[in-house]
C-alpha positions as a LaTeX table, in Angstrom:
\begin{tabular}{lrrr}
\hline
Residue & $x$ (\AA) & $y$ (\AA) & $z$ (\AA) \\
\hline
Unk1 & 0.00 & 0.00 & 0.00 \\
Unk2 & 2.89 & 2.39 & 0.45 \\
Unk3 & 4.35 & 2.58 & $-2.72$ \\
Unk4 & 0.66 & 2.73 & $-4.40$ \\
Unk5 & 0.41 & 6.13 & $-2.24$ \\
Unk6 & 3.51 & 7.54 & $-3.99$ \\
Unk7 & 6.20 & 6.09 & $-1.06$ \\
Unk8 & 9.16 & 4.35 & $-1.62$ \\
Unk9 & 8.51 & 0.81 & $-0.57$ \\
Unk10 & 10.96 & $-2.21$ & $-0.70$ \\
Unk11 & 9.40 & $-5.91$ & $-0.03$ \\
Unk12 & 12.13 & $-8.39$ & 1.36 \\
Unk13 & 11.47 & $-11.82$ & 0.43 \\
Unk14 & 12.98 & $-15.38$ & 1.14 \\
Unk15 & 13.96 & $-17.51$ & $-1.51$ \\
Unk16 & 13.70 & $-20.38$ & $-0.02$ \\
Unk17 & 11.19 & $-20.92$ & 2.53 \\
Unk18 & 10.27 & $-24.02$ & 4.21 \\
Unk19 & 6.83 & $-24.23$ & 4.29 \\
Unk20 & 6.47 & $-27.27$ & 7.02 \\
Unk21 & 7.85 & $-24.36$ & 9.88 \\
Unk22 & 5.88 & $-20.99$ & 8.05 \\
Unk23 & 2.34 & $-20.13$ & 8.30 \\
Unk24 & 1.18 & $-24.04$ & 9.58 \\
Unk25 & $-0.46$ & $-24.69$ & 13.12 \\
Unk26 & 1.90 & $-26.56$ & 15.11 \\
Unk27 & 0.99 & $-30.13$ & 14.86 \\
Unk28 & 2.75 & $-33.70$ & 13.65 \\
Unk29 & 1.47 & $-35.24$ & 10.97 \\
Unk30 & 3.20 & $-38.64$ & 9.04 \\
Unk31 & 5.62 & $-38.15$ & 11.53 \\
Unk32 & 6.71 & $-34.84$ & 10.06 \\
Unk33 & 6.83 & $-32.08$ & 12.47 \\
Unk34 & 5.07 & $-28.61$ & 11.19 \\
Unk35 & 5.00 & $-25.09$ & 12.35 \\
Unk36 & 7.31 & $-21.74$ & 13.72 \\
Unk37 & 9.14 & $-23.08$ & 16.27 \\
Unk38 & 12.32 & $-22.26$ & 18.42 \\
Unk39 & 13.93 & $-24.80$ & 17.05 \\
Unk40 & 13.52 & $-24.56$ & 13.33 \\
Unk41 & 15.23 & $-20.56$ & 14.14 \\
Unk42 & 18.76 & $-20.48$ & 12.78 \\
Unk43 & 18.93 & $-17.29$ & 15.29 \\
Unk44 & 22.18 & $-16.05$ & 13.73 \\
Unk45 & 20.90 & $-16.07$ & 10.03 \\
Unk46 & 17.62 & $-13.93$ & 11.70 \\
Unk47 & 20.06 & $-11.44$ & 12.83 \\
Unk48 & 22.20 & $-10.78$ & 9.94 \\
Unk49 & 18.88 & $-10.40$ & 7.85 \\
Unk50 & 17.95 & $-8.20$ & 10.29 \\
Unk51 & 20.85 & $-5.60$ & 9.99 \\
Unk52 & 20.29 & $-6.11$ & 6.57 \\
Unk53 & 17.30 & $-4.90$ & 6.84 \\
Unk54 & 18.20 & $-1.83$ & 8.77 \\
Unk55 & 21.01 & $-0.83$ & 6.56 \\
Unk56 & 19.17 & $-0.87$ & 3.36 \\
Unk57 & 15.92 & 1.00 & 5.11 \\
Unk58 & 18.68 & 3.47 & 6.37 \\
Unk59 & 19.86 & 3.79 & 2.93 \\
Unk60 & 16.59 & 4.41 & 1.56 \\
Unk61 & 15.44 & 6.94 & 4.41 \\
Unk62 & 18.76 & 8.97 & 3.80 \\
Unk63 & 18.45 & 9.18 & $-0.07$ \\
Unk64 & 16.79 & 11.77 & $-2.07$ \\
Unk65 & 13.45 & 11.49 & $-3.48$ \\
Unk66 & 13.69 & 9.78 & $-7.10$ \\
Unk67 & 13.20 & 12.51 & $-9.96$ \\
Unk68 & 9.73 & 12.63 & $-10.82$ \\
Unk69 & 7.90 & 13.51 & $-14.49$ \\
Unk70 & 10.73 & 11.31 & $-16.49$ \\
Unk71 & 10.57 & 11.30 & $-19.81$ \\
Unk72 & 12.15 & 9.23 & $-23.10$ \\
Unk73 & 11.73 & 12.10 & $-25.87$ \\
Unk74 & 10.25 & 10.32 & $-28.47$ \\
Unk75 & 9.77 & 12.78 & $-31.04$ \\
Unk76 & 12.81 & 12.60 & $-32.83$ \\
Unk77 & 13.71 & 8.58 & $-34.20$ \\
Unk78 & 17.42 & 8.64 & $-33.90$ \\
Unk79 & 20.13 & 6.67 & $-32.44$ \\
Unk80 & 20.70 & 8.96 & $-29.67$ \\
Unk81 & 18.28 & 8.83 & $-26.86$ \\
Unk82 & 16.91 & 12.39 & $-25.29$ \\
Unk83 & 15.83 & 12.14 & $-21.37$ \\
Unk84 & 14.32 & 14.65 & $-18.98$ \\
Unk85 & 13.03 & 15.00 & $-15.44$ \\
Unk86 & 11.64 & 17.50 & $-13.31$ \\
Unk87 & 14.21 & 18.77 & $-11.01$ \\
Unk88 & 14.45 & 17.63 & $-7.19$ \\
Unk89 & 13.24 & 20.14 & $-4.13$ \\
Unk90 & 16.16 & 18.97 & $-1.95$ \\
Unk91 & 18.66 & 21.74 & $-0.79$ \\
Unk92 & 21.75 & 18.95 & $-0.24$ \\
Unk93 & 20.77 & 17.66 & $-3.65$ \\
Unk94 & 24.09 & 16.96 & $-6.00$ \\
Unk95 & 22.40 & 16.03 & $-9.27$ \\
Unk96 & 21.55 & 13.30 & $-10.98$ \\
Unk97 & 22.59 & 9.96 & $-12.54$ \\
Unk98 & 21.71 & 8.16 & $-15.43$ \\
Unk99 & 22.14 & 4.35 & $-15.21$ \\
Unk100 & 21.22 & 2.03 & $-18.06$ \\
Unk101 & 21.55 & $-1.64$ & $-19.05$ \\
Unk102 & 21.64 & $-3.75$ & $-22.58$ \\
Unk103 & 17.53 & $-4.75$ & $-22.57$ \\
Unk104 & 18.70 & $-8.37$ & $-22.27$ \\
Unk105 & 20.55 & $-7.77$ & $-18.80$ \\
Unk106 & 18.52 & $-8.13$ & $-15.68$ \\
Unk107 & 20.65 & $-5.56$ & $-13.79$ \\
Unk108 & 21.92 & $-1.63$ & $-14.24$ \\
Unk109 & 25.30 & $-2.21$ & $-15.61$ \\
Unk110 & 26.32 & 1.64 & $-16.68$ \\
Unk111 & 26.53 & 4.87 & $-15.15$ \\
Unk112 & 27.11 & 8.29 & $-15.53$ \\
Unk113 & 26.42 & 11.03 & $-13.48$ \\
Unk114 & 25.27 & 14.51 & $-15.20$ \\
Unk115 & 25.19 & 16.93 & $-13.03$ \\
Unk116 & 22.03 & 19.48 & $-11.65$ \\
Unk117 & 20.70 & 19.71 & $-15.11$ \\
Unk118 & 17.15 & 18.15 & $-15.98$ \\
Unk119 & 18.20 & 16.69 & $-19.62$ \\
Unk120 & 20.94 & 14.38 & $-20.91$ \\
Unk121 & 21.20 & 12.46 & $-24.12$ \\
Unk122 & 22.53 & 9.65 & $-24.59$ \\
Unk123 & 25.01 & 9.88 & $-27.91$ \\
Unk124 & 24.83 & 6.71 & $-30.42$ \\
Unk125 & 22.49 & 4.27 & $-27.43$ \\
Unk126 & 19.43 & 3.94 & $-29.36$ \\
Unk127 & 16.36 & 3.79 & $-27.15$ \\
Unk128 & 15.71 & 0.03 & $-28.65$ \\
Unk129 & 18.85 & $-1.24$ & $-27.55$ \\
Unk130 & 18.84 & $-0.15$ & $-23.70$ \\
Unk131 & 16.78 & 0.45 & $-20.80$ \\
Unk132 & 17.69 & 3.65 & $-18.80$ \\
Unk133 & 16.97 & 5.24 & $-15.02$ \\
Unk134 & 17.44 & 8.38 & $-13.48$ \\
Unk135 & 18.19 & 8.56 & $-10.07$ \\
Unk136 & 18.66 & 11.08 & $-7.83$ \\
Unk137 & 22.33 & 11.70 & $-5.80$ \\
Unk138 & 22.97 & 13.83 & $-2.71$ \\
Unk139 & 26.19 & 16.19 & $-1.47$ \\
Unk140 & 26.51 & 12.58 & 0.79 \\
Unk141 & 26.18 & 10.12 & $-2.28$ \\
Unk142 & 23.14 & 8.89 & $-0.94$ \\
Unk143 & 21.12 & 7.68 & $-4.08$ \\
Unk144 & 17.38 & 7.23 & $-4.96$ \\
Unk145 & 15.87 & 4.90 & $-5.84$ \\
Unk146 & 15.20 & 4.61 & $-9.69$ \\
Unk147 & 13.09 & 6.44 & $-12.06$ \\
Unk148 & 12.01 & 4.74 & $-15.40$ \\
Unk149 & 11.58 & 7.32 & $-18.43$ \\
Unk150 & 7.99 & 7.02 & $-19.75$ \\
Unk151 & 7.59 & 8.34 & $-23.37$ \\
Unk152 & 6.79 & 12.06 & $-24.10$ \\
Unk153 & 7.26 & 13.98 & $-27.23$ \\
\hline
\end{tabular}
């Protein structure tokens, strides 16, 4: 519900959860015990994901707000690729980086950041080729989270 009010939200998920010792009423059943119990708790795992948890909350409560109103200028079929955002209200604000990935990679491989300014374009990375973000960056380094360019003309 956060993030469909206009909040940053993160969801933190396990990958590989045992569903005999999660959401089950304690019982045994074909000799196979079920349900949260003390001693199903690796107690040491639970407190690294715990910090975890606080750092990356702490690194999302620190950072800028992500650049709102961003746009993929469509109007012009080229091999460049125009971007533009509305500028940022914070006064510790540094500017802005553009990140962007080949569209087969499942993670932001690139980088550059541009400065205060509320365009960039992207010489000879055609808009079919790569997907791009803007993110916001603070005088600390603290980043946003990031912004995907809808298209405008």
């Amino acid at each position: 519900p956060f993030l469909e009010r206009g909040f940053s939200a993160v969801r933190f998920t396990e990958p590989h959860e045992d569903y005999t010792h999660q959401h089950q009423n304690v019982r045994t059943e074909n000799n196979i015990q079920y349900g949260d119990l003390p001693e199903f708790v690796d107690f040491g795992y639970v407190a690294n994901v715990a910090r975890v948890n606080a750092v990356a909350l702490a690194a999302l409560a620190l950072a800028p707000a992500k650049p709102k109103n961003v746009g993929i200028v469509t109007a012009r079929l080229t091999n460049d690729t125009d971007l533009k955002w509305d500028a940022n209200i914070e006064a510790d604000l540094a500017g802005y980086e553009v990140i962007w990935r080949d569209t087969t990679s499942p993670v932001w491989t690139n980088s550059v950041f541009v400065g205060n300014v509320m365009t960039y374009t992207a010489k000879e990375m055609s808009k079919d080729n790569y997907f791009f973000g803007i993110r916001a960056v603070d005088k600390a380094g603290n980043k946003s989270p990031v912004s995907f360019p809808k298209p405008v003309r």
